[in-house]
Each structure stands twice: as C-alpha cells, then as structure tokens.
C-alpha positions in Angstrom: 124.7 222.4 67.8 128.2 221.1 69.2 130.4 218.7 66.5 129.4 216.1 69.2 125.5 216.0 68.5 126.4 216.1 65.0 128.6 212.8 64.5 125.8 211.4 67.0 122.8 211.8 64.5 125.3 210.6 60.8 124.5 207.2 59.7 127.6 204.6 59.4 127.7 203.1 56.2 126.8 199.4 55.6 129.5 197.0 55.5 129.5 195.3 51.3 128.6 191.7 53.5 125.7 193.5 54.4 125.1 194.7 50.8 125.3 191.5 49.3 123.4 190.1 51.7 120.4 192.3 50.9 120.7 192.4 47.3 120.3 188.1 47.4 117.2 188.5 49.6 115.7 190.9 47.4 115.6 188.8 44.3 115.3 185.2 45.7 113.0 184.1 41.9 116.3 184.3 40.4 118.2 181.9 41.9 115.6 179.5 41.8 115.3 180.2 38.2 119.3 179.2 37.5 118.3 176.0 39.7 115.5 175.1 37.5 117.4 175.7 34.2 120.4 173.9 35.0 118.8 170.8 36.3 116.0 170.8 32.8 119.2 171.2 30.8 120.8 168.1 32.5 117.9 166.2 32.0 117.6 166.8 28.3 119.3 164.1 26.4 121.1 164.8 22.8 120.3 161.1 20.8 121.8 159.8 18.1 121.0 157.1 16.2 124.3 154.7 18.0 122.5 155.8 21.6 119.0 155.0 21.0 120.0 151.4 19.6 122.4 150.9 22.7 119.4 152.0 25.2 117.0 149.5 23.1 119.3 146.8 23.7 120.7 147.2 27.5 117.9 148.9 28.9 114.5 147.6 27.8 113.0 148.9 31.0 113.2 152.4 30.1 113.2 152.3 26.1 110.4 150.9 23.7 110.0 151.2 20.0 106.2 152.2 19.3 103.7 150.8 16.1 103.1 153.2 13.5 99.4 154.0 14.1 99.4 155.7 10.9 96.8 153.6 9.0 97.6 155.8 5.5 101.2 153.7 5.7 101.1 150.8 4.6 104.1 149.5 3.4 105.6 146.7 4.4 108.0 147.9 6.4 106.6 148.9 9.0 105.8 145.9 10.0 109.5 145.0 11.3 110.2 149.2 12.1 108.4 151.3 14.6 109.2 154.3 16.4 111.9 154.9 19.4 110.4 155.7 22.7 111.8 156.6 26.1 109.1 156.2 29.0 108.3 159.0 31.6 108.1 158.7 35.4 104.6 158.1 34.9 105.5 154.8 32.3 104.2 157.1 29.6 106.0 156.2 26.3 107.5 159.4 24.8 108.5 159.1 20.6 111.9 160.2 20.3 111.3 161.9 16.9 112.9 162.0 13.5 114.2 158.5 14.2 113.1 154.7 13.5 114.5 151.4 15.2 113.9 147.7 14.0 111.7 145.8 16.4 114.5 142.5 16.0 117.8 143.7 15.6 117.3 147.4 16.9 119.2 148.9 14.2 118.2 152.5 14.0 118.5 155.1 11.6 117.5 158.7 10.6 113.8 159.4 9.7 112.8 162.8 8.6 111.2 162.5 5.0 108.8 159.9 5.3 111.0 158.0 3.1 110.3 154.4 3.6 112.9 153.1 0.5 115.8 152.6 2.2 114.0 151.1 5.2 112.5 148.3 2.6 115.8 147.2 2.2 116.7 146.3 5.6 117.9 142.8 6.4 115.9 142.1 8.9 112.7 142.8 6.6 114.4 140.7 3.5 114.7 137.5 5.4 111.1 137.4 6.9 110.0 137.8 3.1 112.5 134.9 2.4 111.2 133.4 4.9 107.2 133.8 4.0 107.8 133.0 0.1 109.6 129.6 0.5 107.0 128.1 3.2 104.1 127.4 1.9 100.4 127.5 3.6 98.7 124.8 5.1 96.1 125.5 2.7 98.1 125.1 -0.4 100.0 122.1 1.0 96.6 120.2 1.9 95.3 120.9 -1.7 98.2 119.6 -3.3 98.4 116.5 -4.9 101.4 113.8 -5.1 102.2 112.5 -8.5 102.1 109.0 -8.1 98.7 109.5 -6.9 98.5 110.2 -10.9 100.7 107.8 -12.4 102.4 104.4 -11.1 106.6 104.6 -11.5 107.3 102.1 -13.9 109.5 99.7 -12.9 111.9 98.3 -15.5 114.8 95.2 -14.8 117.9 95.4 -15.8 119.3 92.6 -18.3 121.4 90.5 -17.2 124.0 91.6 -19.9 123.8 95.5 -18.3 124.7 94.1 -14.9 127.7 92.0 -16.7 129.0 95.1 -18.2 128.9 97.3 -15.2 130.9 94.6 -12.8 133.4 94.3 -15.6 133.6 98.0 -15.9 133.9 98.2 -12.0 136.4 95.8 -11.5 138.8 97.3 -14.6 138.5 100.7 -13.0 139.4 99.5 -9.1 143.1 97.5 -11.0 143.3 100.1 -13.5 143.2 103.2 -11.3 144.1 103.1 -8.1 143.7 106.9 -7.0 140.9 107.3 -4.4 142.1 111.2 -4.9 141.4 112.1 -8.4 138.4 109.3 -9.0 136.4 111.9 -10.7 139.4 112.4 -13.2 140.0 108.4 -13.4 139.1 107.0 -17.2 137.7 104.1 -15.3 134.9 106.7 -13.6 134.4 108.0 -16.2 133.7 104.8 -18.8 131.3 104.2 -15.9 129.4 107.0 -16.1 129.2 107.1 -19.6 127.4 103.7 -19.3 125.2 104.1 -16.8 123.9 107.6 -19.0 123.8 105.1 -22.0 121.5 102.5 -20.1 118.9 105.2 -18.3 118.7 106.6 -21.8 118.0 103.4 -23.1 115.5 102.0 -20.3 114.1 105.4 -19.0 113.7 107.4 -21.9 
C-alpha cells in the first residue's frame, strides 16, 4: 500500500465547534434544569415584616391576612390579628409563615412562639376594648332607670336678701376690678364665689 491509499483511509479530526456542538446535544436535561432553577429562584420572595405590611396596603389584590382557625386560641387578640397571605395563580391564599399582620392598621410583626403578649398590647386591639367598655348595651340602657323617675328635684327660691347681695357683690367687682384677664385672680370673683358656696350650702345641703 502506496502513502497515497494511506492518507486516503485517516480520519480528519473534528473541528472544537463541532465538539461543542455535540457535547450540548448530548445532555440537553441540563440546560433545562439551569432554566428551571433560575426562574423558581426569581420567583421566591425573601419577606420581612416592612414588605408584607407595604403589599397589604398597596396591593390588596394579591395579599390577604387569613383568621386563625385555631379554635384552641382564644385570646383576644386574634380577633384584630390574622395571618399574612399571598394568593396563587389559582386565587388560592398561601400563609406567609412565622408572621402576623393587623386586620385595621396592617402592622405586622414576627410570630414564631406562639406568643400572643406582646400582640395584646397592640393599639389597634386597646382602642376597640376602649371602645366596647365605655358604650353600653342596649340591654343595659333600656333597663336603666332615671332618677327623677325616683325622686322629684326640689325646688327652693332664693330670698330676696341673697339676690341683693349677689348684685351688690357684682356690681363692686365690675368698678373694683376691671381686668377681664386675670378675673379668676380678681378679689371681686372671688368674694363671689365664696357666696354663691355659702348660699348652695345653705339652701342645698
């Protein structure tokens, strides 16, 4: 066999475009893997307690706060706190765990010991409680009674000589003291006052 014949039957070495090439067909699950990871990663969402309370407020189409369905907890906080929710593409609410957000103000903070103390101290949860213990029921307010239903006011009249004194009294204090800014200072004001206490203790008492 002549040198011709033998450069005729010697393979010629792939090119490295070729290489590559075939190596990127041969494992096509892989870059579909990076594809997949990168766009889960981008998805995921790091919250914090300031980005939860921003997406309750400005978007209410996408973020809820859930009940606690947890009939063992009953304290009364949970009636103004729930639990932060974002919803799926299906409208599914999804808890956002170890966080709670008011259901009024949104405020939200860390909730990972089932600690309910610092929750009770809320403002939000203080004025409604304020708010329950100075109104009272219409049942209570229908039972109660007035007191003059009880008793008549008594009506007393005035001598003449009490209504002398308290003109004079008046009239010395308006020539005497002529300070509209310091009346509760004046001696006048105060002779009055003096004698108005000595006549409702005298008629009243």
């Amino acid at each position: 066999m002549n040198s011709d014949q033998f450069d005729q039957h010697i393979p010629e070495p792939s090119s490295p475009s070729t290489q590559t090439s075939t190596s990127s067909a041969s494992s096509p699950l892989s870059s579909v893997d990076l594809r997949v990871s990168s766009s889960a990663s981008s998805s995921s969402e790091n919250y914090t307690r300031e980005k939860i309370q921003r997406h309750l407020k400005f978007d209410k189409a996408h973020y809820v706060i859930l009940d606690n369905s947890n009939s063992k907890n009953s304290a009364i906080c949970w009636r103004s706190f729930g639990f932060p929710a974002v919803l799926d593409t299906n409208g599914a609410p999804q808890k956002i765990p170890n966080f709670v957000s008011c259901k009024k103000c949104f405020t939200t903070y860390s909730y990972v010991s089932n600690s309910t103390t610092f929750l009770n101290k809320h403002s939000c949860l203080s004025s409604d409680q304020k708010t329950k213990s100075t109104l009272p029921s219409s049942r209570d307010t229908s039972s109660q009674s007035l007191i003059t239903n009880y008793s008549q006011p008594k009506i007393v009249r005035l001598p003449d000589s009490y209504s002398k004194d308290m003109k004079d009294l008046v009239v010395r204090w308006i020539c005497k003291d002529m300070r509209p800014f310091a009346i509760v200072d004046d001696d006048g004001f105060r002779s009055i006052a003096q004698r108005c206490v000595s006549i409702g203790n005298k008629c009243f008492v």
